[in-house]
Backbone as CSV, one residue per row, in Angstrom:
resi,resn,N_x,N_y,N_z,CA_x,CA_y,CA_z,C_x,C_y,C_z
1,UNK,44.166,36.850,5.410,44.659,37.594,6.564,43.717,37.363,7.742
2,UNK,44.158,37.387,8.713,43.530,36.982,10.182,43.127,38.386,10.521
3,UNK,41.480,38.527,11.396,41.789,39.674,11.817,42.176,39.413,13.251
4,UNK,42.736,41.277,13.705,44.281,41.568,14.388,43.313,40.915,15.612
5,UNK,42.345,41.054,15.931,42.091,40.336,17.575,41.852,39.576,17.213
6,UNK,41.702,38.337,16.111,42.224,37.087,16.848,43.577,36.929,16.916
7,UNK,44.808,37.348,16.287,45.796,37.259,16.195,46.243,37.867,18.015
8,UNK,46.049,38.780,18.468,46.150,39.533,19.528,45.738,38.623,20.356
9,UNK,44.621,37.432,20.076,44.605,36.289,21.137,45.860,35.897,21.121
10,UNK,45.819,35.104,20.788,46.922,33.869,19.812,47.865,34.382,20.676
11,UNK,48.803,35.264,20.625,49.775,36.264,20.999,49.048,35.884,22.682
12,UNK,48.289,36.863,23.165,48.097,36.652,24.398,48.305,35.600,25.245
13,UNK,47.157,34.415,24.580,47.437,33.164,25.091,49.093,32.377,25.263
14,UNK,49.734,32.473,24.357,50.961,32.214,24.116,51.920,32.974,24.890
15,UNK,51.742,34.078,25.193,52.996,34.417,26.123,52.391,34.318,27.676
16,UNK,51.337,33.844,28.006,50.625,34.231,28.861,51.133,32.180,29.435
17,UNK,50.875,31.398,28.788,51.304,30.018,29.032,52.861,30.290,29.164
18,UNK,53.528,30.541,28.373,54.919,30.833,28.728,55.139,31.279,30.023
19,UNK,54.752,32.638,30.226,55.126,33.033,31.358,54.690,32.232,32.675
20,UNK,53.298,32.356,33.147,52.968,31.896,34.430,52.008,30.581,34.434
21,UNK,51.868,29.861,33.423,51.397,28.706,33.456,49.883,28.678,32.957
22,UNK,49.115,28.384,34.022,47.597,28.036,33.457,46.487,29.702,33.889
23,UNK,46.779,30.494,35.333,46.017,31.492,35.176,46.017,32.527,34.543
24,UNK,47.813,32.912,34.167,48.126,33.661,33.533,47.836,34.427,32.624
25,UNK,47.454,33.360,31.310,47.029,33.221,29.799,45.257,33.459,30.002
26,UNK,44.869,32.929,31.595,43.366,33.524,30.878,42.991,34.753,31.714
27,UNK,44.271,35.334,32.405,44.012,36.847,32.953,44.193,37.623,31.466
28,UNK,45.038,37.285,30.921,45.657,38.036,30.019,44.530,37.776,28.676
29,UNK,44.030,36.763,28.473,43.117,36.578,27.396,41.676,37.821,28.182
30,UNK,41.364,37.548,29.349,40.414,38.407,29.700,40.873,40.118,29.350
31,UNK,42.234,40.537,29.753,42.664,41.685,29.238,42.276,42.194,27.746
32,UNK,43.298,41.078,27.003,42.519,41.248,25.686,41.306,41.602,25.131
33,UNK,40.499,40.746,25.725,39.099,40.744,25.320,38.132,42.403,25.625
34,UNK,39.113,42.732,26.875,38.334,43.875,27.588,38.972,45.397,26.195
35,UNK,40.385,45.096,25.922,40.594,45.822,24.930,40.288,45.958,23.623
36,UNK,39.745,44.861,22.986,39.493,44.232,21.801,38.117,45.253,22.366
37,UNK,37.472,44.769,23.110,35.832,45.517,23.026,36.195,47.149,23.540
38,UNK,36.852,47.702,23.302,37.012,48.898,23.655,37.153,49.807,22.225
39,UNK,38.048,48.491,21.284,37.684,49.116,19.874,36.590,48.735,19.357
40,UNK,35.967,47.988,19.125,34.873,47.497,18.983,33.845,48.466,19.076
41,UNK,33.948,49.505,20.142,32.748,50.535,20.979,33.002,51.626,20.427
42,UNK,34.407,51.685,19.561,34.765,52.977,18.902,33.946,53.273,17.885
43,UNK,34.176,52.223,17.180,33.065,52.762,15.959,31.361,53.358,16.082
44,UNK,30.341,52.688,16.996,29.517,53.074,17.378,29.403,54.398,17.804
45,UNK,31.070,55.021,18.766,30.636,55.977,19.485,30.684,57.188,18.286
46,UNK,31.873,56.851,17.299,32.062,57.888,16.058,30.724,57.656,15.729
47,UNK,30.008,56.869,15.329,29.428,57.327,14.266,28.129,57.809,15.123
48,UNK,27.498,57.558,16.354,26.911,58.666,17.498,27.136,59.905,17.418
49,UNK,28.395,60.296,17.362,29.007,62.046,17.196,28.299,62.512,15.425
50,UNK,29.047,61.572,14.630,28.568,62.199,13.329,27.015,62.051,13.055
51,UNK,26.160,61.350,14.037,25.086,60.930,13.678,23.943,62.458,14.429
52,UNK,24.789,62.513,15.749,23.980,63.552,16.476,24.699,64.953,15.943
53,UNK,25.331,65.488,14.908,26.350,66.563,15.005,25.688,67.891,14.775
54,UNK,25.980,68.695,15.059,25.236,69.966,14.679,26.827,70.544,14.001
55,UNK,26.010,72.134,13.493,26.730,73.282,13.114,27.457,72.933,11.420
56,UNK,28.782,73.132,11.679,30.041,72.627,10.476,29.883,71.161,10.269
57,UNK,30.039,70.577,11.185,30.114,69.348,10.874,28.940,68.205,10.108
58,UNK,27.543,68.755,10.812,26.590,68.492,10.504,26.266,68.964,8.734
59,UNK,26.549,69.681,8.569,26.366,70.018,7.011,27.421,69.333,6.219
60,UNK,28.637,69.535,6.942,30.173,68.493,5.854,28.739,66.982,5.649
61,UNK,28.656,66.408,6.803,28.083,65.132,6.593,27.163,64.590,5.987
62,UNK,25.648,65.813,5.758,25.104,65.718,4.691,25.400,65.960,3.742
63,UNK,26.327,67.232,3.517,26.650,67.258,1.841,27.765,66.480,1.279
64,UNK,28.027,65.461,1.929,28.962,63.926,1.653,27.658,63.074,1.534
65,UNK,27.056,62.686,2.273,25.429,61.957,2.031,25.170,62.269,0.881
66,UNK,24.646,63.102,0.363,24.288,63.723,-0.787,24.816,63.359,-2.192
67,UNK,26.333,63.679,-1.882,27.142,63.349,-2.870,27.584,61.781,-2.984
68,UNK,27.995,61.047,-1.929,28.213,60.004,-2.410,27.254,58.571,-1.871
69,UNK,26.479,58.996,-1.233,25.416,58.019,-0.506,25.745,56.519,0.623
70,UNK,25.262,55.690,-0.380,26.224,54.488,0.783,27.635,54.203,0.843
71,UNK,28.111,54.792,-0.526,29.288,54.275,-0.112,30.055,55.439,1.174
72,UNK,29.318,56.243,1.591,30.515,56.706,2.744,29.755,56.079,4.032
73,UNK,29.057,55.199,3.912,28.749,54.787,5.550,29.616,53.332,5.494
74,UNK,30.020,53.121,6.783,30.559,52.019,6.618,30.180,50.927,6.978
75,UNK,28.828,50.798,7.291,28.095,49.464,7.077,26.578,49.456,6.507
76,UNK,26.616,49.961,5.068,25.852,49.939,3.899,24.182,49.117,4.270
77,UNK,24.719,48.135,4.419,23.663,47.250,4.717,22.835,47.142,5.636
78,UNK,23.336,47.544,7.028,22.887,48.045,7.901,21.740,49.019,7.739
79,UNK,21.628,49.961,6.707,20.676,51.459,6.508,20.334,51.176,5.208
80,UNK,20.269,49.728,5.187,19.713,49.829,3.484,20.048,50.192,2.211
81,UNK,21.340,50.461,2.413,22.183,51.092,1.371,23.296,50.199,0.273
């Protein structure tokens, strides 16, 4: 399986030549790219919130730490896990 932003190029580029020729496809590839990194920034910013959290939340997250360790972070390797 491809992942979805490169496929979301592919797609871009392609209707982007269709439609208006040569600037088209790399306005539209620049679009992409600006959206592609917008998810990209998501994950960082979640895990900022769960990282800085106080109160309820802050305790759900250690006592998931606790209980299941690396496997609930989602990049293990990253923290040594």
């Amino acid at each position: 399986a491809w992942p979805l932003f490169l496929v979301a190029y592919v797609v871009v580029l392609l209707l982007g030549c269709a439609v208006g020729g040569v600037v088209a496809p790399l306005n539209l590839f620049a679009l992409a790219g600006w959206l592609g990194g917008a998810g990209f920034n998501a994950g960082p910013t979640r895990n900022g919130q769960i990282f800085h959290a106080t109160g309820l939340l802050q305790h759900s997250r250690d006592a998931g730490m606790r209980l299941l360790g690396p496997r609930l972070l989602d990049l293990p390797w990253l923290y040594g896990g």
